[in-house]
DSSP file (Angstrom, degrees, kcal/mol; ACC not computed):
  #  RESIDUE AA STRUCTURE BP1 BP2  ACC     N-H-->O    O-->H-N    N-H-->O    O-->H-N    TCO  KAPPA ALPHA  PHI   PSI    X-CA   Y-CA   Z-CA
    1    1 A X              0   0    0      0, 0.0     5,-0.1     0, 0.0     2,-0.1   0.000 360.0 360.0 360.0 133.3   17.9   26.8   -5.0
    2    2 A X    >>  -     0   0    0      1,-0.1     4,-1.5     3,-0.0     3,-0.5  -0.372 360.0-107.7 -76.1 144.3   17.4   30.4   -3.7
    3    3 A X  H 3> S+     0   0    0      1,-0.2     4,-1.4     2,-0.2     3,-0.2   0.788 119.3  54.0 -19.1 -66.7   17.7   30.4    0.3
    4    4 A X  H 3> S+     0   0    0      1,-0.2     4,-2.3     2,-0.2    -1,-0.2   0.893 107.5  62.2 -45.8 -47.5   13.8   31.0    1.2
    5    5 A X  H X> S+     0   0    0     -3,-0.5     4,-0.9     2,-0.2     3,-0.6   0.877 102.6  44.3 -18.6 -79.6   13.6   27.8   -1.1
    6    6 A X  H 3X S+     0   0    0     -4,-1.5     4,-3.8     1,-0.3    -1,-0.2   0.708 113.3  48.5 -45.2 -42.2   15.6   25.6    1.1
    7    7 A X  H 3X S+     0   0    0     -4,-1.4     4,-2.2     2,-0.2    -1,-0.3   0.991 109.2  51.5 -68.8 -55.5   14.0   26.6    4.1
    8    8 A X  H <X S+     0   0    0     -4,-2.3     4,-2.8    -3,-0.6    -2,-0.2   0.883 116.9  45.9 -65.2 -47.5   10.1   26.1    2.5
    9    9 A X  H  X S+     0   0    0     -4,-0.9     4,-2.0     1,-0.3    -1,-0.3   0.917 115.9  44.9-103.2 -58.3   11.6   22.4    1.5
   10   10 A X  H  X S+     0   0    0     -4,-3.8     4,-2.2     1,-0.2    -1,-0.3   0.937 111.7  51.6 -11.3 -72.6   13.1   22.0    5.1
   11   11 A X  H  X S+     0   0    0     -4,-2.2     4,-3.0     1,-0.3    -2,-0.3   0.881 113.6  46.7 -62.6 -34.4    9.9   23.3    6.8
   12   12 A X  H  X S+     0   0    0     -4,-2.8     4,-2.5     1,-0.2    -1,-0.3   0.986 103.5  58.5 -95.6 -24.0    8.1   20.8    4.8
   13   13 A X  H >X S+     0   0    0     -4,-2.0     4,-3.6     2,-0.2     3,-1.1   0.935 110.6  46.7  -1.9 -86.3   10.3   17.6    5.4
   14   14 A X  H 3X S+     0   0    0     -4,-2.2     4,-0.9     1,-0.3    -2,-0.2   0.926 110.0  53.2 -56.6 -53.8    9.8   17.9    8.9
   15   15 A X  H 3X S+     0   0    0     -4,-3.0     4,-0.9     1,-0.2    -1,-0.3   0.547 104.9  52.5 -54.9 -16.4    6.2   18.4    8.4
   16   16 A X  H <X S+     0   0    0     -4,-2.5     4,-2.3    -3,-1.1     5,-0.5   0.941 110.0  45.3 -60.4 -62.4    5.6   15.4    6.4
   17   17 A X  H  < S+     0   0    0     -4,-3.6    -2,-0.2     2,-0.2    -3,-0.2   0.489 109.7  62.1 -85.0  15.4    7.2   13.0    8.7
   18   18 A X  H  X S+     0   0    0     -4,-0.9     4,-2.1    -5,-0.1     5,-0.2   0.906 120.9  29.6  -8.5 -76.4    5.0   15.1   11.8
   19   19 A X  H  X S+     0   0    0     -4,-0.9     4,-2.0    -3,-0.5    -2,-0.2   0.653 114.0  54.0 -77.3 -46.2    2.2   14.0   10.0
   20   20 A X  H  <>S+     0   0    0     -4,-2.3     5,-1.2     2,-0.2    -1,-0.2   0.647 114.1  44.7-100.4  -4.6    3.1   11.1    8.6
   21   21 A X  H  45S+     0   0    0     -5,-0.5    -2,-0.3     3,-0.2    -1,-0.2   0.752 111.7  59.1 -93.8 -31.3    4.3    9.6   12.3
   22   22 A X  H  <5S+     0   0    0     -4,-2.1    -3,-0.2     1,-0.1    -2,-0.2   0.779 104.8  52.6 -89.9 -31.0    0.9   11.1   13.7
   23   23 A X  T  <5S-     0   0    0     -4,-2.0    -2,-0.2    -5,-0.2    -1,-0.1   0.540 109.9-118.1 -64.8  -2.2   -0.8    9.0   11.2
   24   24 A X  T   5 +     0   0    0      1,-0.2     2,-0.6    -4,-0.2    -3,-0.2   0.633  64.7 144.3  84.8   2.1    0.6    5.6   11.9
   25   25 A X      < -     0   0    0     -5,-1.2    -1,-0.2    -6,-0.2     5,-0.2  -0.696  49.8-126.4-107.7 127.0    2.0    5.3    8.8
   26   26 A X     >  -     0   0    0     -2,-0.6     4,-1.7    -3,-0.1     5,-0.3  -0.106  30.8-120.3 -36.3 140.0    5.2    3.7    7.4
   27   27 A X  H  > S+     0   0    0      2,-0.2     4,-1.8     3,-0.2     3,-0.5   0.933 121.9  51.3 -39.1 -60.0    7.8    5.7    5.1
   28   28 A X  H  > S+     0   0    0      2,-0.2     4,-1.8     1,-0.2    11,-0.4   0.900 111.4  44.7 -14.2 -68.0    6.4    2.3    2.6
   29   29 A X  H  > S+     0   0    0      1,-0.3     4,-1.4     2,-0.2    -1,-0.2   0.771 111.3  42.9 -75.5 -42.4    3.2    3.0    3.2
   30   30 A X  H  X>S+     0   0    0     -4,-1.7     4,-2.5    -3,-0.5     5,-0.5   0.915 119.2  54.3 -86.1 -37.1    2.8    7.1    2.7
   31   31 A X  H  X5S+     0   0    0     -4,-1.8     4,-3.2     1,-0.3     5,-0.6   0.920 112.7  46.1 -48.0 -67.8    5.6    6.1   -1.0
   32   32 A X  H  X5S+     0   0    0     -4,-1.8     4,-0.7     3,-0.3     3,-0.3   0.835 118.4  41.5 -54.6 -68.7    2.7    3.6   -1.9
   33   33 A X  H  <5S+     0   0    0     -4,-1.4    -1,-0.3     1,-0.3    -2,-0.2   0.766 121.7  34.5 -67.4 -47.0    0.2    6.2   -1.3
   34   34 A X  H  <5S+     0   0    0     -4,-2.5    -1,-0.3    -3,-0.1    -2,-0.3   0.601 137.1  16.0 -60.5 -33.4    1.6    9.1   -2.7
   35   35 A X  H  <<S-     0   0    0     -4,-3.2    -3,-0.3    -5,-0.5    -2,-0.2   0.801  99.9-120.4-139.1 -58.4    3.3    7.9   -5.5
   36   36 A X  S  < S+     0   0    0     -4,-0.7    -4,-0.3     1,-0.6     2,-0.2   0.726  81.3  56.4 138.3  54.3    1.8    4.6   -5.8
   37   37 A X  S    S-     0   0    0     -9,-0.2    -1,-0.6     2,-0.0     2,-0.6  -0.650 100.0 -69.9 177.1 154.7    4.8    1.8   -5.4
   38   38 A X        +     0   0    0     -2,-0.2     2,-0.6    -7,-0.1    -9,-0.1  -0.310  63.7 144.7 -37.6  79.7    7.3    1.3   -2.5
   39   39 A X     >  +     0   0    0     -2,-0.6     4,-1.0   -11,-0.4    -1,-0.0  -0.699   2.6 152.5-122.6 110.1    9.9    4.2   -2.4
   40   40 A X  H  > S+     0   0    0     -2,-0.6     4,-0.6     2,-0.2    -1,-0.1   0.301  70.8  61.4 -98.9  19.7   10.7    4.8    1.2
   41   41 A X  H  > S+     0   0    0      2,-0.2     4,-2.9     3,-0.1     5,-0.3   0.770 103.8  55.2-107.9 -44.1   14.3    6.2    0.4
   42   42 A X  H  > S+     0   0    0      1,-0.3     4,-2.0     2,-0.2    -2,-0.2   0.864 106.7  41.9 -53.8 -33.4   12.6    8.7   -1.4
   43   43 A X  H  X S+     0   0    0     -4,-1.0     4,-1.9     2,-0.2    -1,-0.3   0.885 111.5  55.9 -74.5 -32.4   10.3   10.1    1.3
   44   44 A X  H  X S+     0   0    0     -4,-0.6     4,-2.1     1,-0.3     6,-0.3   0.994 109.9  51.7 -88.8 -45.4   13.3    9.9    4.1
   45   45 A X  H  <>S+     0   0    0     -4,-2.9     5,-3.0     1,-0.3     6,-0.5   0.919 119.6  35.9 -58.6 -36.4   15.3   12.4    1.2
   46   46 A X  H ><5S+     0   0    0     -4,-2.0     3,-3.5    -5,-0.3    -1,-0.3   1.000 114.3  50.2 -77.2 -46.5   12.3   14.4    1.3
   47   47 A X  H 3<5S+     0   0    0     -4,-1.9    -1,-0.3     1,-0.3    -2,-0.2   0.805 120.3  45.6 -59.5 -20.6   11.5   14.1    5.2
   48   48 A X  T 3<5S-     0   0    0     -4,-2.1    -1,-0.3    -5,-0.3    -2,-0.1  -0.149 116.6-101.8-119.9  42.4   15.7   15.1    5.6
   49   49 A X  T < 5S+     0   0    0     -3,-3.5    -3,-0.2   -39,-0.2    -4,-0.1   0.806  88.0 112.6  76.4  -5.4   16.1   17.7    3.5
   50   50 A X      < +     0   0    0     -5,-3.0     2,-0.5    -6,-0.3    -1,-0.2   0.198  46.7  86.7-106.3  40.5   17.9   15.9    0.4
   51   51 A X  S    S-     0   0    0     -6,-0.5     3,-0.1    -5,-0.2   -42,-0.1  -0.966  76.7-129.7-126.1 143.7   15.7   15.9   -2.6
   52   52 A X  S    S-     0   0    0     -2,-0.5     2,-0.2     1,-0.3    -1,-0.1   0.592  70.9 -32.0 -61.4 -23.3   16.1   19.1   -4.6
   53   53 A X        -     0   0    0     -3,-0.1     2,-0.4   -44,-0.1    -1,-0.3  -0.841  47.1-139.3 170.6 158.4   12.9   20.0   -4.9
   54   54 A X        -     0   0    0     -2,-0.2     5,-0.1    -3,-0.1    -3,-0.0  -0.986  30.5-121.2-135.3 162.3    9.3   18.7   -5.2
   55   55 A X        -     0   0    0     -2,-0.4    -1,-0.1     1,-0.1     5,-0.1   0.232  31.3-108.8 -64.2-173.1    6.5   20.4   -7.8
   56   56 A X  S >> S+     0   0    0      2,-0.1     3,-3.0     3,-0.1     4,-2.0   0.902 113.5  67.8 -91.0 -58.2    3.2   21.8   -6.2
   57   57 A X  H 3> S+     0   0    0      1,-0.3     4,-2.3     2,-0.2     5,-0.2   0.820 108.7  40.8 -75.9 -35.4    0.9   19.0   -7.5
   58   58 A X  H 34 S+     0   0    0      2,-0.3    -1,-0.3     3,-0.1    -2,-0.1   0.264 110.1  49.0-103.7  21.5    2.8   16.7   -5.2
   59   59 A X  H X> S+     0   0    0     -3,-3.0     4,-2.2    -5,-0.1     3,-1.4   0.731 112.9  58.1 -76.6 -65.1    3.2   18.7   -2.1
   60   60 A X  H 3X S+     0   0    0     -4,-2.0     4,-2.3     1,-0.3    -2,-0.3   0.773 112.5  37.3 -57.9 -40.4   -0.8   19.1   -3.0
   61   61 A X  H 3X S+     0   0    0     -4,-2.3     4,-2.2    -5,-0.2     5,-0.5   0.932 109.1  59.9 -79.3 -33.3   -1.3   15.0   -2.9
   62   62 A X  H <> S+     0   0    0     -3,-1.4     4,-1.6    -5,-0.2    -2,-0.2   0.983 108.3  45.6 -60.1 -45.0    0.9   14.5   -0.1
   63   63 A X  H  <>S+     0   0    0     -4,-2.2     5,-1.9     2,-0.2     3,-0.3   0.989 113.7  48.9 -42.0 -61.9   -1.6   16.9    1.8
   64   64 A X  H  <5S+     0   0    0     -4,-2.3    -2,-0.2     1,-0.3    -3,-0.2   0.804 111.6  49.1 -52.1 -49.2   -4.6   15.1    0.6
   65   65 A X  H  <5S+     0   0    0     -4,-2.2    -1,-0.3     1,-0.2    -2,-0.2   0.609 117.7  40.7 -86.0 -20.7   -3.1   11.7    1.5
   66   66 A X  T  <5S-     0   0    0     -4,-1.6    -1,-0.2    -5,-0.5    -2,-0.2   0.152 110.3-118.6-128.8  38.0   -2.2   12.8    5.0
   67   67 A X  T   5S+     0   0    0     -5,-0.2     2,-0.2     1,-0.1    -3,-0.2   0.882  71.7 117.7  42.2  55.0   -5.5   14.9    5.7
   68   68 A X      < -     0   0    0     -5,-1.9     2,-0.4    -6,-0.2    -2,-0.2  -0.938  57.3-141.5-134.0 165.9   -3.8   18.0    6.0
   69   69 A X        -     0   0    0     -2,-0.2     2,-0.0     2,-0.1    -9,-0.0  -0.976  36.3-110.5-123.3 152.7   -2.8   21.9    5.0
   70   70 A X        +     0   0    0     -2,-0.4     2,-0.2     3,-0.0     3,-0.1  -0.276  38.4 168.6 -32.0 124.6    0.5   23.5    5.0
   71   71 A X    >   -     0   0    0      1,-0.0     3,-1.3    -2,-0.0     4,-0.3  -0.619  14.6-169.7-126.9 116.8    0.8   26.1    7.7
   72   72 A X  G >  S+     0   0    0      1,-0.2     3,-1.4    -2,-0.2   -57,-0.1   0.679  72.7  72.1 -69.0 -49.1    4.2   26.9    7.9
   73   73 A X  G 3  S+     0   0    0      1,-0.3    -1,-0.2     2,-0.2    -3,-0.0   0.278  90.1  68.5   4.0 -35.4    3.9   29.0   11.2
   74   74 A X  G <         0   0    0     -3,-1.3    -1,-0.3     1,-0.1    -2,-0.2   0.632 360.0 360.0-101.3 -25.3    3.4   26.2   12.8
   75   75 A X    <         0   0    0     -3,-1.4    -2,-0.2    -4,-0.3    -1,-0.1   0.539 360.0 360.0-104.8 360.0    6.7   24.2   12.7
């Protein structure tokens, strides 16, 4: 994964669990919502940096499910 990559995949880590901690919601709870069965080991890989990548269409539901857009700027 090219540098800029790593960083986008960083930036948005942190910005899930921003978001998902300013929503009240369990690591459980956003897995269940997003994906639609328990994997909270998967969201902490994403919320720290260890998952290799995730597609667009699911950054795009993880937005939807936590009533947000990306601005990158911001974190």
């Amino acid at each position: 994964m090219a540098r800029g990559e790593l960083n986008i995949m960083r930036k948005f880590g942190q910005f899930v669990k921003f978001k998902r901690r300013q929503k009240g919601l369990t690591q459980s709870e956003l897995a269940q919502l997003v994906y639609g069965k328990n994997d909270r080991q998967y969201i902490s890989k994403i919320e720290n940096n260890k998952v290799e990548g995730i597609n667009l269409s699911t950054m795009e539901t993880f937005l939807e499910v936590l009533d947000a857009d990306m601005d990158f700027k911001s974190l």
